[in-house]
C-alpha positions as CSV (number, residue, x, y, z in Angstrom):
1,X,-2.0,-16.4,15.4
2,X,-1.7,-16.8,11.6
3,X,-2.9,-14.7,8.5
4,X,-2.3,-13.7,5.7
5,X,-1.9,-10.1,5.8
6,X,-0.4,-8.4,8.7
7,X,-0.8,-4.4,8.4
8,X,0.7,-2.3,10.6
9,X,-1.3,1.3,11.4
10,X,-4.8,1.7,11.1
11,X,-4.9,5.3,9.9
12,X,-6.1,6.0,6.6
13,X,-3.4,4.2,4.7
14,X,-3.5,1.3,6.9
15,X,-7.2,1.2,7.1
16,X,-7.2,1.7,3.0
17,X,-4.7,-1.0,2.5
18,X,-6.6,-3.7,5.1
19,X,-10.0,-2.9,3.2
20,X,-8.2,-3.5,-0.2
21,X,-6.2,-7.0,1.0
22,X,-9.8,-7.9,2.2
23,X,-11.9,-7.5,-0.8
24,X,-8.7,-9.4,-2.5
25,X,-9.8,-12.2,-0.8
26,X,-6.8,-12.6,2.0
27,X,-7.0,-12.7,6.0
28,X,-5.8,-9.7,7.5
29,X,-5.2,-8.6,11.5
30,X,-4.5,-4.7,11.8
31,X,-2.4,-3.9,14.5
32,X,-2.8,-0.9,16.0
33,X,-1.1,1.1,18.8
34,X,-3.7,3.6,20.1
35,X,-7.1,2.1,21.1
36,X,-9.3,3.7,17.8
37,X,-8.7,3.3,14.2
38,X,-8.4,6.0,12.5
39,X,-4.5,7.2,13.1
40,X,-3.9,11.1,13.0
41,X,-7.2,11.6,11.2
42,X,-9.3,11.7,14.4
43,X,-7.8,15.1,16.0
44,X,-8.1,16.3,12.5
45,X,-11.5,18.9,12.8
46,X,-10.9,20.7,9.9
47,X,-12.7,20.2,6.8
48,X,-11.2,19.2,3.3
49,X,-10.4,15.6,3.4
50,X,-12.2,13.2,0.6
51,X,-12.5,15.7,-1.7
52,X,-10.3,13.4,-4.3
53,X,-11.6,10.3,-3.5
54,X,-15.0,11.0,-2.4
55,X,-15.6,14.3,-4.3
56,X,-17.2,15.3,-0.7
57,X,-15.4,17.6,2.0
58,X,-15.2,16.2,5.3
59,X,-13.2,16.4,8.4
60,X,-10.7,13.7,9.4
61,X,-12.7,11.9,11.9
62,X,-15.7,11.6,9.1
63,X,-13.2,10.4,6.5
64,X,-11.6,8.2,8.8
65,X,-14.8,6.3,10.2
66,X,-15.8,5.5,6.0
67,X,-12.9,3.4,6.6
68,X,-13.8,2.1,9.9
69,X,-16.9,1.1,8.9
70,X,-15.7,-0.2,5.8
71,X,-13.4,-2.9,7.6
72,X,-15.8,-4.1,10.0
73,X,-18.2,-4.9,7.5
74,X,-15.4,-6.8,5.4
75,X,-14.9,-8.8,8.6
76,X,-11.1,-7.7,9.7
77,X,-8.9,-8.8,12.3
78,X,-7.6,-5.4,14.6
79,X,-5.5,-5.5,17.9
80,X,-5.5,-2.4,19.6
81,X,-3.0,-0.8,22.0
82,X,-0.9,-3.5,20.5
83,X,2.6,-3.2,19.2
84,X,5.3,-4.8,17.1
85,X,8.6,-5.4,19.0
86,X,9.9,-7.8,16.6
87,X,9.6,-9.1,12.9
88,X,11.8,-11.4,11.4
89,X,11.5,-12.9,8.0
90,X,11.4,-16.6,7.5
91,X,11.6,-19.1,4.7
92,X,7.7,-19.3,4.8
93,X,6.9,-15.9,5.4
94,X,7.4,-13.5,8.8
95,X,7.3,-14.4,12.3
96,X,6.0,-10.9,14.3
97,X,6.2,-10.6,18.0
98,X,3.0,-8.4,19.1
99,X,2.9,-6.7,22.5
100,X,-0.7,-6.1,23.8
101,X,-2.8,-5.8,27.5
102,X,-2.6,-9.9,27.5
103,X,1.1,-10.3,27.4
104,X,3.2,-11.3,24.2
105,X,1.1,-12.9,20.8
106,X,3.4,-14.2,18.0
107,X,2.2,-13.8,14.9
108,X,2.7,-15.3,11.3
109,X,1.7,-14.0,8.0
110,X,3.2,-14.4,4.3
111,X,2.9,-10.3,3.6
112,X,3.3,-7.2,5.8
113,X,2.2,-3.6,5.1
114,X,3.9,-1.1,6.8
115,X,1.4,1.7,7.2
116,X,3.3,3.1,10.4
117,X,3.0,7.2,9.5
118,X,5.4,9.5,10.2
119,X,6.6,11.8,13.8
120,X,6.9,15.7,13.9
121,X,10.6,17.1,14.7
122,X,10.8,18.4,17.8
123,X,12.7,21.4,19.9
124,X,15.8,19.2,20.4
125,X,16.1,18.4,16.8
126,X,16.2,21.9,15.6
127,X,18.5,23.1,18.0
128,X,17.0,25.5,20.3
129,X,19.1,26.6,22.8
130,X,17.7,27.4,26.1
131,X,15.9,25.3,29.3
132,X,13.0,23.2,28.6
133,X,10.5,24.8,30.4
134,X,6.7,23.9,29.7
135,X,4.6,25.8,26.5
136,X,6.7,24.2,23.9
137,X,4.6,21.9,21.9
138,X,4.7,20.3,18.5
139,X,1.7,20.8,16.5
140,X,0.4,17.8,16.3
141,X,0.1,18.1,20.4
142,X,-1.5,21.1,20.7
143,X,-4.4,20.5,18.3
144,X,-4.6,16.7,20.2
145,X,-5.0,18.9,23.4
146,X,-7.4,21.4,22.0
147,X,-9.4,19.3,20.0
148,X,-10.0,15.7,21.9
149,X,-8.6,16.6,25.4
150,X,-10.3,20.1,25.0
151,X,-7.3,22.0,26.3
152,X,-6.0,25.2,25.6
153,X,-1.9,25.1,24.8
154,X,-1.7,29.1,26.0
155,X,-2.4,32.5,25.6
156,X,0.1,33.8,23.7
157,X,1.4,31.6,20.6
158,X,4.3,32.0,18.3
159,X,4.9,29.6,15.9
160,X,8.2,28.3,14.4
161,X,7.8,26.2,10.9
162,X,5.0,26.7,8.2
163,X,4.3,23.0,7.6
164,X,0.8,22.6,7.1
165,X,-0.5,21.2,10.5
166,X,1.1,24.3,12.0
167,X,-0.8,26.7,9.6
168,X,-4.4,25.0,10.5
169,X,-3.4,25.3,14.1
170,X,-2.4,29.3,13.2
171,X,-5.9,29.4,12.7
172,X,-7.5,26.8,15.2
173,X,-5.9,28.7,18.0
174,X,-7.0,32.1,16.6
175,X,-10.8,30.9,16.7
176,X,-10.3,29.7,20.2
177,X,-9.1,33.2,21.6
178,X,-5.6,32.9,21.7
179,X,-3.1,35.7,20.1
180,X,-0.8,34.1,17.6
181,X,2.1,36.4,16.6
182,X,3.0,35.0,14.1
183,X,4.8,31.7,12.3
184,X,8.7,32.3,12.0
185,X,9.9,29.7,8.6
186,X,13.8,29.4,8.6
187,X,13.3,28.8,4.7
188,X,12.7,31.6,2.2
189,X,9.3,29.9,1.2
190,X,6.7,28.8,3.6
191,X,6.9,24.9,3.7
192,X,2.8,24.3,3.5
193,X,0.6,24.3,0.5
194,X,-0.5,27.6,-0.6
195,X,-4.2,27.3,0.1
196,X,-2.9,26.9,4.1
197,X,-1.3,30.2,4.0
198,X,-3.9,31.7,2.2
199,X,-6.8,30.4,4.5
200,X,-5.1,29.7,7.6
201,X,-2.8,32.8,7.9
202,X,-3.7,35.8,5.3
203,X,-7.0,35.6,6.3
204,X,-6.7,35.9,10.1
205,X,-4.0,38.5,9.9
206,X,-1.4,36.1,11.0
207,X,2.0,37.9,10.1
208,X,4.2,35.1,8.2
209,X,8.2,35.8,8.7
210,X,10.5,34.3,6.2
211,X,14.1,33.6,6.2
212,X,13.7,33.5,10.0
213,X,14.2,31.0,13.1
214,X,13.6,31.1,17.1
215,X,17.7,30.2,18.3
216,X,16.7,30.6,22.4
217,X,14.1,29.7,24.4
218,X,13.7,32.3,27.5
219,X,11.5,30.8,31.0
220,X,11.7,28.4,33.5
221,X,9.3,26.9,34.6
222,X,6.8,28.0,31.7
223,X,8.2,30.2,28.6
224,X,7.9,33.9,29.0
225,X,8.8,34.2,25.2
226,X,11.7,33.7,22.5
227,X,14.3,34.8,20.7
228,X,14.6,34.9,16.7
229,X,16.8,36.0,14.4
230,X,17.2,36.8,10.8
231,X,19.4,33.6,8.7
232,X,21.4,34.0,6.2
233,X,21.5,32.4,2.5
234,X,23.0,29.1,4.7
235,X,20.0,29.5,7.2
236,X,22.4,30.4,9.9
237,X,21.4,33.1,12.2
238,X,23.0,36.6,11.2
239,X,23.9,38.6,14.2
240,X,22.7,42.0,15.3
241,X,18.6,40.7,13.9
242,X,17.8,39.2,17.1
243,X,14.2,40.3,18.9
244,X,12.8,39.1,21.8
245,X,8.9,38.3,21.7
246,X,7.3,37.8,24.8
247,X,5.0,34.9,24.4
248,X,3.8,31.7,26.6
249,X,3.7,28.7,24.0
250,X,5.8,27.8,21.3
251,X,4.0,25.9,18.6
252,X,6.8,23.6,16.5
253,X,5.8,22.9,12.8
254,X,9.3,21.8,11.8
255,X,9.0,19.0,9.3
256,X,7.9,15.1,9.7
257,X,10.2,12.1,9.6
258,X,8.8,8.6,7.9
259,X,8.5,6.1,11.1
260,X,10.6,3.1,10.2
261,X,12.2,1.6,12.3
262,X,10.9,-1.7,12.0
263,X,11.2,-1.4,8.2
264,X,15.0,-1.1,9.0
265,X,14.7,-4.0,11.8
266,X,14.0,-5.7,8.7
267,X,16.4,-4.6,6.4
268,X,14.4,-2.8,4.4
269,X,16.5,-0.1,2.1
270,X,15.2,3.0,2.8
271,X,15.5,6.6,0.3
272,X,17.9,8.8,2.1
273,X,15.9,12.1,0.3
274,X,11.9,11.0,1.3
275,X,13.6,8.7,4.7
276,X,11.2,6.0,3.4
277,X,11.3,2.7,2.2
278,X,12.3,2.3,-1.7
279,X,9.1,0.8,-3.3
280,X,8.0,-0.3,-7.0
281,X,4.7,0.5,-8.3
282,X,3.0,-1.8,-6.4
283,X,4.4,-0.4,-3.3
284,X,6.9,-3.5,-2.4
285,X,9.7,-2.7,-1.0
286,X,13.0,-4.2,-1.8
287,X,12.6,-6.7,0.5
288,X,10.2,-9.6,-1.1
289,X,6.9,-9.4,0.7
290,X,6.9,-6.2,2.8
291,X,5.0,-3.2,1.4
292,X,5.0,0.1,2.4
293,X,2.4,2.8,2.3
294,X,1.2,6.6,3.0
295,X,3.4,8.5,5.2
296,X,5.5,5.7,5.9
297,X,6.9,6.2,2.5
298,X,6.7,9.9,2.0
299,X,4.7,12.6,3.5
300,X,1.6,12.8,1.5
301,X,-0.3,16.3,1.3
302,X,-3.6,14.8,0.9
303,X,-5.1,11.9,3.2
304,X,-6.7,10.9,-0.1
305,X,-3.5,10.3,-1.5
306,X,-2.4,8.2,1.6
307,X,-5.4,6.1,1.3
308,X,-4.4,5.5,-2.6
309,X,-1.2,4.1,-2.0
310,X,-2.8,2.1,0.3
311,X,-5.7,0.3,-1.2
312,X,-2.7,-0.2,-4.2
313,X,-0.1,-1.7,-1.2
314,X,-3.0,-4.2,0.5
315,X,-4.4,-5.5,-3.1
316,X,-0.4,-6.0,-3.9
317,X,0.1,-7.8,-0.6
318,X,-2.6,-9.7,-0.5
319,X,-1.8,-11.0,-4.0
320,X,1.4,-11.9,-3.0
321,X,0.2,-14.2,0.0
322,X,-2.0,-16.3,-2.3
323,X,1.2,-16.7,-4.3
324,X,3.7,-17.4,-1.8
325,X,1.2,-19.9,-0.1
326,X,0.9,-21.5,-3.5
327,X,4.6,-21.8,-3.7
328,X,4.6,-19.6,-6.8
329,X,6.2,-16.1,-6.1
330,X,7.2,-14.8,-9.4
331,X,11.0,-13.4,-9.3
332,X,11.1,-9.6,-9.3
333,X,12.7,-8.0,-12.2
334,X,13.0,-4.3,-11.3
335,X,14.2,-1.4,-13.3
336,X,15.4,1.8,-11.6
337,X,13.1,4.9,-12.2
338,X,15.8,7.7,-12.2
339,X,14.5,11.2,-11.6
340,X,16.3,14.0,-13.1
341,X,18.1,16.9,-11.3
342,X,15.4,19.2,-10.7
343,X,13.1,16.9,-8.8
344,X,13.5,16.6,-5.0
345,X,12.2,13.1,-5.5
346,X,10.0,10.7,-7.3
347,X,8.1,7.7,-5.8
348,X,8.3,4.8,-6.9
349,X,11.9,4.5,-7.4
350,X,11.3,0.9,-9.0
351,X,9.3,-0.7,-11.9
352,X,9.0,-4.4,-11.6
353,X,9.1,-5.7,-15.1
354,X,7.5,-8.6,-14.0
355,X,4.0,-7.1,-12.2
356,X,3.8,-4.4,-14.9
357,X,0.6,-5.3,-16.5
358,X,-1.7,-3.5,-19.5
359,X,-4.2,-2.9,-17.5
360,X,-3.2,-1.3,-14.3
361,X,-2.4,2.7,-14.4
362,X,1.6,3.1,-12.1
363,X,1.0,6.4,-10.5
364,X,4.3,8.4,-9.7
365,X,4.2,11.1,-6.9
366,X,6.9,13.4,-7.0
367,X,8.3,17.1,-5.7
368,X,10.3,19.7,-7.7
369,X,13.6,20.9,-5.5
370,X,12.6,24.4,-6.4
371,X,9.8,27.1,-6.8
372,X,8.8,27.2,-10.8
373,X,6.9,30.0,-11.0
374,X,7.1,29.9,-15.1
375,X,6.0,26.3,-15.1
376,X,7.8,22.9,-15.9
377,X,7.4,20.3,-18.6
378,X,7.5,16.7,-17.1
379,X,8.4,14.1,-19.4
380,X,9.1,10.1,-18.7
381,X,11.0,8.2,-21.4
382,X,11.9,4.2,-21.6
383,X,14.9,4.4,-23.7
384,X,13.7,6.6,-26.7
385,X,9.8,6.0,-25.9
386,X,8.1,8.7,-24.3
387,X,5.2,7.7,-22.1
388,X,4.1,10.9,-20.5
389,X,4.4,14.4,-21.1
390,X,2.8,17.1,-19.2
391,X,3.2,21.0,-18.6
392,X,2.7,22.2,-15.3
393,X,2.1,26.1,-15.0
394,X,3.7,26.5,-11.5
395,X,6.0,24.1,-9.2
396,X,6.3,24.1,-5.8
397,X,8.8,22.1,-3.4
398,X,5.9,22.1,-0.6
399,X,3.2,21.2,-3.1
400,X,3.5,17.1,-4.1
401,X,2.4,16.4,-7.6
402,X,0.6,12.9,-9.4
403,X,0.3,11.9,-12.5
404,X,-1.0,8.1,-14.1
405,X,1.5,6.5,-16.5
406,X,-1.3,4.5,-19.4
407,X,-0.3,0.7,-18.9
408,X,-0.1,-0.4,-22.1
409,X,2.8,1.7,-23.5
410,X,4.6,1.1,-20.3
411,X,4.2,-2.5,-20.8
412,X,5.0,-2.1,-24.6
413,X,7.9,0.4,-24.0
414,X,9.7,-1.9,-21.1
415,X,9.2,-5.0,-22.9
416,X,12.7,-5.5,-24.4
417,X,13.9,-4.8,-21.3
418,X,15.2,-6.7,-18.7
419,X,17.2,-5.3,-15.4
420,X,17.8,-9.1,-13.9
421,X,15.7,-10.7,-11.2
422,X,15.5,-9.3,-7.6
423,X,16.9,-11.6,-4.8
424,X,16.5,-10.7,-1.6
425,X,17.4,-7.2,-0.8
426,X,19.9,-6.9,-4.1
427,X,19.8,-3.8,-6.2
428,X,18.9,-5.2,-9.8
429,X,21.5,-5.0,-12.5
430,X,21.5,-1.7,-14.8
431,X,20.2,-2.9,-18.3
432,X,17.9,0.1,-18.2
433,X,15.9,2.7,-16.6
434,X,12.7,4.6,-16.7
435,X,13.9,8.2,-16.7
436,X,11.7,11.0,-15.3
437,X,13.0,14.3,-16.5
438,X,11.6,17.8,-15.5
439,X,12.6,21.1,-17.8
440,X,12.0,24.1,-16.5
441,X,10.3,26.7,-18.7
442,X,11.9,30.0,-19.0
443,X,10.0,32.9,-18.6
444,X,9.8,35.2,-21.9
């Protein structure tokens, strides 16, 4: 089978991206793994998606089938329960063995978009000690059994992690009868957006325990309950804090991990801080003609945000397959975008000197390393040009922030520039560097 585009995910950044890389004008086959579109967004309930990029609130199945609908009508290409068990990049473009219910389907495209999501930690990666007796669930599986399979987890919930899916199932489990005790965050900040603690916890009267961890998990055959402990500045437990809580379900809301393994199958470099691929602004990776999108790259807070990168990765891709079938692929001269100290990290982590144009907008996501309470100043500078400056009252690791360089000064400031053409997977040469600083504002 041959295309043009081949994206990989249909949940709301795949699904953005495959709607984008039609209305370009390329061919484009989604493949998919479950048997619906939609990804993560169809077990999702709750309310409060689209409200950036439909100024509407919706719940993720609602958001997810505008997509949907939008990609049938364009006319796209989807296998479902379908997988990828091989890519390997050619001369020409990629050859992409796809595994399905008829057998084996080799496929060839000049672009891929990885829109592949990201996994929830589980028990084993935390370090639990204990058996593994059933009750122990990640979040993500216990609102998939209560809200498509229609299954209660338990009775008796306690919850370790205050990442935002295990907040909205805090309070999904609560309106279904069941007694959470409370969530148990190893950190000495919850890890969720505020507004989740707020409307998911303070409001139920769901007790929210900080600087604390489960280390043993007591049952057999099914938990009977747990043991935390108090951790110290090093998050290791301090002896003589332990309490046992009698409970029948452990929820896990431990953190989510980038899926990319066939990003690395194709040597694509990846960020060691986000564990996703390194991308420019028009979400390329470093390898020429593989883009990267959503959670695959970072974990997003909004869905809206997801579907931004994207629309931005599948109009990128797809003009990249009219170029390489032209014979007329531009070569790639990036320039590192260093992020200063204070920032966990920034995305993109690349200009391309030669895509940047006057009349696109580059948007940079990022995330402070630490709570700002008295606000920040971010500032982004090529050489001695500034091109953005912008105060932010209040910082937050948990909280990802956005902000839209203007095209035209980048394009003026970067001009007499030039970092050296990208071959392959090479790291450009350092003639220069967009540099994103963050000063923390001291309280008076």
């Amino acid at each position: 089978m041959v295309t043009d585009v081949v994206v990989l995910g249909a949940g709301p950044a795949g699904l953005a991206a495959a709607c984008a890389a039609l209305e370009s004008g390329a061919r484009v086959l989604v493949v998919e793994r479950e048997e619906r579109l939609g990804g993560i967004l169809k077990q999702c309930v709750h309310d409060g998606f689209g409200l950036v990029r439909y100024k509407e609130k919706l719940s993720g199945p609602e958001y997810a089938l505008r997509d949907a609908d939008r990609f049938a009508a364009l006319g796209g290409s989807v296998m479902l329960e379908a997988f990828v068990s091989k890519a390997e990049r050619r001369p020409d473009g990629f050859i992409l063995d796809c595994i399905d219910r008829s057998g084996v389907v080799e496929l060839k495209a000049k672009a891929i978009v990885l829109a592949t999501g990201c996994r929830e930690r589980t028990d084993r990666q935390v370090f639990i000690h204990g058996d593994r007796p059933a009750g122990i669930y990640t979040a993500g599986l216990a609102q998939y059994m209560m809200n498509i399979q229609g299954l209660l987890p338990g009775r008796r919930a306690l919850i370790l992690g205050s990442g935002d899916i295990g907040l909205i199932m805090a309070r999904r489990m609560t309106l279904e009868g069941m007694e959470v005790l409370g969530a148990h965050e190893v950190k000495p900040e919850p890890s969720g957006l505020s507004r989740n603690v707020r409307q998911c916890l303070e409001d139920y009267g769901i007790p929210l325990e900080l600087s604390s961890t489960v280390t043993t998990v007591h049952g057999s055959r099914r938990v009977t309950g747990v043991t935390t402990s108090r951790v110290d500045a090093s998050l290791q437990p301090i002896p003589g804090t332990e309490l046992e809580v009698a409970c029948d379900t452990l929820i896990l809301s431990v953190g989510l991990i980038p899926e990319n393994e066939l990003a690395q199958s194709l040597g694509v470099p990846l960020d060691p801080v986000t564990k996703g691929p390194k991308v420019d602004q028009r979400m390329h990776t470093l390898v020429d003609g593989v883009f990267a999108c959503g959670n695959a790259v970072h974990v997003n807070d909004l869905a809206d945000y997801v579907s931004e990168s994207g629309e931005t990765a599948g109009r990128s891709a797809a003009g990249y397959s009219a170029r390489a079938a032209s014979g007329k692929v531009p070569a790639r001269n990036l320039m590192p975008v260093q992020a200063g100290p204070e920032f966990l990290y920034a995305v993109p982590q690349f200009v391309d000197l030669a895509e940047s144009g006057q009349a696109e907008r580059p948007v940079f996501y990022f995330r402070a390393r630490s709570t700002m309470l008295d606000g920040a100043t971010v500032r982004v500078a090529a050489g001695s040009a500034v091109l953005f400056e912008r105060r932010y009252p209040v910082l937050r690791p948990p909280e990802m922030e956005r902000f839209l360089l203007d095209g035209r000064a980048l394009n003026e400031a970067l001009a007499g520039f030039s970092a050296g053409p990208l071959a392959g997977t090479s790291v450009p040469r350092d003639n220069g560097r967009l540099t994103v600083e963050l000063e923390r504002l001291e309280s008076n």
